[in-house]
N, CA and C of each residue as an Amber inpcrd file, in Angstrom:
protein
   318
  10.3660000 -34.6820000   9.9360000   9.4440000 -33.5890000   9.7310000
   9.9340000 -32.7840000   8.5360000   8.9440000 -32.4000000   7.6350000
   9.4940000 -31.4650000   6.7150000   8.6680000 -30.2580000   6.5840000
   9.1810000 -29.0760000   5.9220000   8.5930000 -28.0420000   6.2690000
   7.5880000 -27.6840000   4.9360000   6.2930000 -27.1260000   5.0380000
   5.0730000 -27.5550000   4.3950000   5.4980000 -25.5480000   4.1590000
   4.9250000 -25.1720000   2.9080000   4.6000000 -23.7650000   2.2560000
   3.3810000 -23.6430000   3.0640000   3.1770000 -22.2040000   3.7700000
   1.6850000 -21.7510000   4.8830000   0.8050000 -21.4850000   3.6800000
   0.0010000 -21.9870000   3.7240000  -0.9900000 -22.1530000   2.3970000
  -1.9190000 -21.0530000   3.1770000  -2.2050000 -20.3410000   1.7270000
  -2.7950000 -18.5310000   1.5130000  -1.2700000 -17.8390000   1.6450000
  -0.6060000 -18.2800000   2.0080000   0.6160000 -17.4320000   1.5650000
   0.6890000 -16.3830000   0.5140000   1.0720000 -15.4540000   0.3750000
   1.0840000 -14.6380000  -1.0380000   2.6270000 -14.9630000  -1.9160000
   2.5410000 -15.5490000  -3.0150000   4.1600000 -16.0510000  -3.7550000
   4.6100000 -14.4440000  -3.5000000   5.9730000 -15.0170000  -3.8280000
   7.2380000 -14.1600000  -3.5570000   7.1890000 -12.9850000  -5.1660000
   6.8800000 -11.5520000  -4.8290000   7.1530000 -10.7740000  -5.9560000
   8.2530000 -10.0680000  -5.8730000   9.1090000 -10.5560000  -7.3440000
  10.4000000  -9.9830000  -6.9990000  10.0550000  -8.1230000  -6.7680000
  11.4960000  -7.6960000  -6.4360000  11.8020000  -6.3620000  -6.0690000
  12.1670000  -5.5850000  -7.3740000  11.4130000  -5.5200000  -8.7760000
  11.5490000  -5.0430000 -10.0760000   9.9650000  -4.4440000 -10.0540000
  10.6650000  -3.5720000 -11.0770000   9.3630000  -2.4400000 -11.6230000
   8.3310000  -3.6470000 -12.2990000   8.7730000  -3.9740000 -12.8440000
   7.9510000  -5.0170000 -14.1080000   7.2790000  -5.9020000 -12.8570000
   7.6100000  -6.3670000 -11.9320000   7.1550000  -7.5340000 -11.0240000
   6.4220000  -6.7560000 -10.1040000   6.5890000  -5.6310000  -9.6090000
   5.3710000  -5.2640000  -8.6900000   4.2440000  -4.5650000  -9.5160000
   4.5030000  -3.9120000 -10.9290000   3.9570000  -3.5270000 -11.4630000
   2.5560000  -4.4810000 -12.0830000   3.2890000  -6.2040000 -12.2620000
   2.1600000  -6.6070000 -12.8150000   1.3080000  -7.8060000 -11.2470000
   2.1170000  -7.3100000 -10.2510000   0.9770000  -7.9420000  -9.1940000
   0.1260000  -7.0900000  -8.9260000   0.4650000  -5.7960000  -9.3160000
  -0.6470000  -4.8060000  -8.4670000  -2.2200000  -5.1560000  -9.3510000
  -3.4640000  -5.0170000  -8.7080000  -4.4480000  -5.8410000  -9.6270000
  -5.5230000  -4.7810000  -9.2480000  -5.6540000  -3.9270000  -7.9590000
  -6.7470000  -2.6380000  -7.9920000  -6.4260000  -2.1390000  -9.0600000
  -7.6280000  -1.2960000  -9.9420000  -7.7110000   0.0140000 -10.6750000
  -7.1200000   0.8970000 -10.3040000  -7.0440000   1.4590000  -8.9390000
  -7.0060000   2.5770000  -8.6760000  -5.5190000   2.5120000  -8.0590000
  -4.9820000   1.6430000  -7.5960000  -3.4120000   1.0260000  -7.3820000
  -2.9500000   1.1810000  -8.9650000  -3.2530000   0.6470000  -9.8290000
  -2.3700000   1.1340000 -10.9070000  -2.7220000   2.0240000 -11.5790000
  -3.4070000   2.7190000 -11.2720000  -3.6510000   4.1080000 -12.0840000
  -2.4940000   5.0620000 -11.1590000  -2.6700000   4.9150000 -10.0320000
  -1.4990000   5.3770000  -9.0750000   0.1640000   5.4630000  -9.2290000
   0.2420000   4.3790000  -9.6930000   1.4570000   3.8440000  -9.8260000
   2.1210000   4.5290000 -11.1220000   0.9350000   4.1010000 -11.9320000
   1.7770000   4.7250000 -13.5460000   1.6060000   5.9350000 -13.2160000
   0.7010000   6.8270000 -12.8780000   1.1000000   8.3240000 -12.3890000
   2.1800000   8.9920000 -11.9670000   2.3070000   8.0200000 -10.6370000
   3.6960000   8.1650000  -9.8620000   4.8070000   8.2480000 -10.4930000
   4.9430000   7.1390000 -11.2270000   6.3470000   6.5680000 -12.2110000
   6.3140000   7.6090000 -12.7300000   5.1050000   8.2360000 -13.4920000
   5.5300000   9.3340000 -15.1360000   5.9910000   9.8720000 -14.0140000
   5.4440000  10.5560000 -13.2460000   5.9370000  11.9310000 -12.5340000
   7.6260000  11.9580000 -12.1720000   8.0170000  10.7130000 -11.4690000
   9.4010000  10.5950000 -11.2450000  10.4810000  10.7710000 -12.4990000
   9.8900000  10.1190000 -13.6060000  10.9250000   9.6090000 -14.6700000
  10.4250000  11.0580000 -15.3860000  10.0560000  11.4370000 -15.4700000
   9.8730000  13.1930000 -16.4340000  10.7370000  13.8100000 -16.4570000
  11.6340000  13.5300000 -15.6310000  12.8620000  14.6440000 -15.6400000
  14.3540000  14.2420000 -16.2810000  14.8260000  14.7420000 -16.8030000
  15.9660000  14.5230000 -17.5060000  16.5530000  13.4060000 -16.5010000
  16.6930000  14.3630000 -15.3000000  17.5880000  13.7540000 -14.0720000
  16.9320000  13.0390000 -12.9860000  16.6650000  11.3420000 -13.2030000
  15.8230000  10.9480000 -12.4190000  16.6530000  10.5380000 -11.0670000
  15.5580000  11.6030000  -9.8700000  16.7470000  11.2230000  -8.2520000
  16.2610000   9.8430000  -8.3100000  17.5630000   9.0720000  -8.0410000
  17.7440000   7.7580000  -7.3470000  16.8870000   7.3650000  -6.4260000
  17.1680000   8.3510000  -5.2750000  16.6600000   8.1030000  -3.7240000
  15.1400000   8.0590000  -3.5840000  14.5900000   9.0720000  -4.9710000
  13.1660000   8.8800000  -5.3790000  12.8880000   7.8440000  -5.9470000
  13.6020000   6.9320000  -6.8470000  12.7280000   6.0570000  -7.1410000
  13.3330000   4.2810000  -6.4860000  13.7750000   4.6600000  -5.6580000
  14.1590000   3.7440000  -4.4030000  13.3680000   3.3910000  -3.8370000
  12.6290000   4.5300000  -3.2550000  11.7380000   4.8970000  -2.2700000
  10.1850000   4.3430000  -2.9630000  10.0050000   4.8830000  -4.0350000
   8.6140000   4.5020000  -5.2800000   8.6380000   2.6480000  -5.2080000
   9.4530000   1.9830000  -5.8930000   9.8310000   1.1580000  -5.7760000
   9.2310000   0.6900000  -4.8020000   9.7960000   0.4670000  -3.5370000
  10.2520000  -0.2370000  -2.2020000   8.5750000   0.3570000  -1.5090000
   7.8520000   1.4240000  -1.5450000   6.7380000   1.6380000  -1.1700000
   5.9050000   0.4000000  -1.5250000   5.8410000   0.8550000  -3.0430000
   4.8540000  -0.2860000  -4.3480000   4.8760000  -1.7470000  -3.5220000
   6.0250000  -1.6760000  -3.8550000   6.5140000  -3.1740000  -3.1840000
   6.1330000  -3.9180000  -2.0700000   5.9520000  -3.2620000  -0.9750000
   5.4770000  -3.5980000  -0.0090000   3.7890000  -3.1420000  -0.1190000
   3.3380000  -2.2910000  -0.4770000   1.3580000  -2.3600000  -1.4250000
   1.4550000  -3.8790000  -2.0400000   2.2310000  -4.3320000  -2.7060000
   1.5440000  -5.4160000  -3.7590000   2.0390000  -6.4930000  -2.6320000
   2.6770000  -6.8770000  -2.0660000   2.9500000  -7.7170000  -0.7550000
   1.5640000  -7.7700000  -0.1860000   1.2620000  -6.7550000   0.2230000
   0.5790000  -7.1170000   1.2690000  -0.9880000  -6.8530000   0.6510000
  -1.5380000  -6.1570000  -0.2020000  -2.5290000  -6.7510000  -1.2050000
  -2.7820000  -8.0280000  -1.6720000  -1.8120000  -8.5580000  -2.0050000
  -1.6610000  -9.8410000  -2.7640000  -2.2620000 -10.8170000  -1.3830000
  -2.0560000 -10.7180000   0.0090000  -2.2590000 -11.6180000   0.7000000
  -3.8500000 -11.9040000   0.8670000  -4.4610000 -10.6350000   1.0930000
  -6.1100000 -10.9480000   1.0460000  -6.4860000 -10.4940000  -0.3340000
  -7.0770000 -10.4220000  -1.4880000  -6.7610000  -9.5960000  -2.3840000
  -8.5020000  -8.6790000  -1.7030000  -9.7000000 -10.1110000  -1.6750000
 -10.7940000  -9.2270000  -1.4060000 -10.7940000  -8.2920000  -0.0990000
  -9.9260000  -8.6460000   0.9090000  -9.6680000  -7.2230000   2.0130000
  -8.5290000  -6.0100000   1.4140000  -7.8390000  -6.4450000   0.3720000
  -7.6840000  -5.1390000  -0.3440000  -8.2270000  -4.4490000  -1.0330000
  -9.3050000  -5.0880000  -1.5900000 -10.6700000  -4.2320000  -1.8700000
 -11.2190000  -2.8580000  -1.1640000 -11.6390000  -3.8990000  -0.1520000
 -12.1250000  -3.0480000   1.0680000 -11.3260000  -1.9070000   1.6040000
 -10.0060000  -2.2350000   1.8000000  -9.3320000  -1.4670000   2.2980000
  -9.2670000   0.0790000   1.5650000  -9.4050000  -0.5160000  -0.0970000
  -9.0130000   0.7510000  -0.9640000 -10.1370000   1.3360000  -0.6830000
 -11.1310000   0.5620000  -1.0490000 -13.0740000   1.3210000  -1.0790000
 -13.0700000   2.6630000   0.4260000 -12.2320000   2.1940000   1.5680000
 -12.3680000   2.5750000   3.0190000 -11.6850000   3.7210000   2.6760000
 -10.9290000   3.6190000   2.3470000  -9.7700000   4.6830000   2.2130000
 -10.2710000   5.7700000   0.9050000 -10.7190000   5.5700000   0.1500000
 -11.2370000   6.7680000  -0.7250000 -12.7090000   7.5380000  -0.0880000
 -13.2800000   6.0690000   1.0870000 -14.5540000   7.0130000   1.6150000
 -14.1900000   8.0430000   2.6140000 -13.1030000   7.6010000   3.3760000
 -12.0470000   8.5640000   4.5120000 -11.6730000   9.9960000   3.8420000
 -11.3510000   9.6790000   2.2280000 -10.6700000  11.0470000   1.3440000
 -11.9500000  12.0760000   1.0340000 -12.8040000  11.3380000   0.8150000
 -14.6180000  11.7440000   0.2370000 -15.3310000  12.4580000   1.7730000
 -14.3920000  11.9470000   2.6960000 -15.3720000  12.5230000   4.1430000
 -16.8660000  11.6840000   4.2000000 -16.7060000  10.7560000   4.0990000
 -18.1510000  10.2150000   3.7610000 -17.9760000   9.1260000   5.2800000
 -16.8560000   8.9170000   5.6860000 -17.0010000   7.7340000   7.0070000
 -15.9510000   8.9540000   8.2840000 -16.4280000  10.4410000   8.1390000
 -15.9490000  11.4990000   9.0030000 -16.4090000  11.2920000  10.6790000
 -17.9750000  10.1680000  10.7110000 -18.4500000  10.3930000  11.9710000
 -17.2970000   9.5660000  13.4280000 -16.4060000   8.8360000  12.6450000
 -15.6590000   8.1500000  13.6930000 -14.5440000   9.0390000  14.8240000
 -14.2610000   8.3730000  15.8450000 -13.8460000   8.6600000  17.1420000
 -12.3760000   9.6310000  15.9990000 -11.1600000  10.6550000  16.7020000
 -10.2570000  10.3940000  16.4750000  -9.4310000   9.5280000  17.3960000
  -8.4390000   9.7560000  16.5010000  -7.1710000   8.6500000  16.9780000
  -6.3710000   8.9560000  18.2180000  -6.2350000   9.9550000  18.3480000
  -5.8830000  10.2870000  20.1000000  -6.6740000   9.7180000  21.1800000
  -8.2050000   9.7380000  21.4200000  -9.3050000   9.2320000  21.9740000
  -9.1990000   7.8970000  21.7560000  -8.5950000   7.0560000  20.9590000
  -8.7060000   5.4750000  20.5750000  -7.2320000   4.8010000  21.2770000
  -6.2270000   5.9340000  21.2510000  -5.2690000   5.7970000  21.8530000
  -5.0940000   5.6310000  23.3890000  -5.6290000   7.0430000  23.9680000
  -5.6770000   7.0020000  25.1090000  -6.9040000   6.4890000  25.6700000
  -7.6240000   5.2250000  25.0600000  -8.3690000   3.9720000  25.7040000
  -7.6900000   3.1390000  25.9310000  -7.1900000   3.0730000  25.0600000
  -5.5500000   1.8050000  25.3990000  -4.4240000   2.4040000  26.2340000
  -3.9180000   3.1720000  26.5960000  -3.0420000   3.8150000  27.8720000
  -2.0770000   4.5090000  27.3950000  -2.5720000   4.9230000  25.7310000
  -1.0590000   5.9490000  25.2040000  -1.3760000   7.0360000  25.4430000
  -0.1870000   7.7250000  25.4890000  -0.5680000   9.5810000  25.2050000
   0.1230000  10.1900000  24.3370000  -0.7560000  10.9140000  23.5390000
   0.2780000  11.3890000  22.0740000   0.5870000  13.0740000  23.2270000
   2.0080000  13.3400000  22.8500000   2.4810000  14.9510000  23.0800000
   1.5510000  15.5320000  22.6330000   1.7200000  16.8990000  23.0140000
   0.9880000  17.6110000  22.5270000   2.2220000  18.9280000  22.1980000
C-alpha cells in the first residue's frame, strides 16, 4: 500500500511574509493585510510578539482559504454583510447554543 496526496488538498504555504502574502487571493484579504503590515512596521521599534501574532493569524486565513477558495468567497461576502447589519435578522448565539445543551455564564 502506498500513501496517495488527499486530492483538493490545499499545497503547503510556507510560514514567510512573502508566502502567505502571495496565497492570499481575496481583494479585501489583501487590502487587509498590507494595512495591517504598514501599521505594525511604522514604528521605529517593531514589537516582535506583534508581528508573530500578524504572521501566524495570516497564515492560518490563507490555509484555510486556499482549501475552498469559492467558500472563501462566500465566507468574506457573509462577513462584511454581518459588519453592514444587512443579515441582523438571525437567532443569537446563546439561543443556538442552548439548543444544543450549552450554557454561556452570565
Amino acid at each position: 500500500m502506498s500513501a496517495q496526496p488527499h486530492q483538493g488538498a490545499a499545497s503547503v504555504i510556507d510560514k514567510t511574509f512573502t508566502a502567505v502574502r502571495a496565497a492570499l487571493f481575496h481583494p479585501q484579504d489583501l487590502a487587509e493585510y498590507d494595512a495591517e503590515y504598514a501599521e505594525i512596521t511604522a514604528t521605529p521599534v517593531v514589537p516582535m510578539a506583534a508581528l508573530d501574532e500578524f504572521l501566524t493569524r495570516w497564515w492560518h486565513t490563507a490555509i484555510v482559504a486556499n482549501r475552498d477558495r469559492a467558500d472563501w468567497y462566500d465566507v468574506v461576502d457573509t462577513a462584511g454583510k454581518l459588519r453592514a447589519g444587512e443579515l441582523a435578522g438571525g437567532r443569537d448565539l446563546a439561543h443556538i447554543l442552548a439548543e444544543r445543551g450549552y450554557q454561556i455564564p452570565r
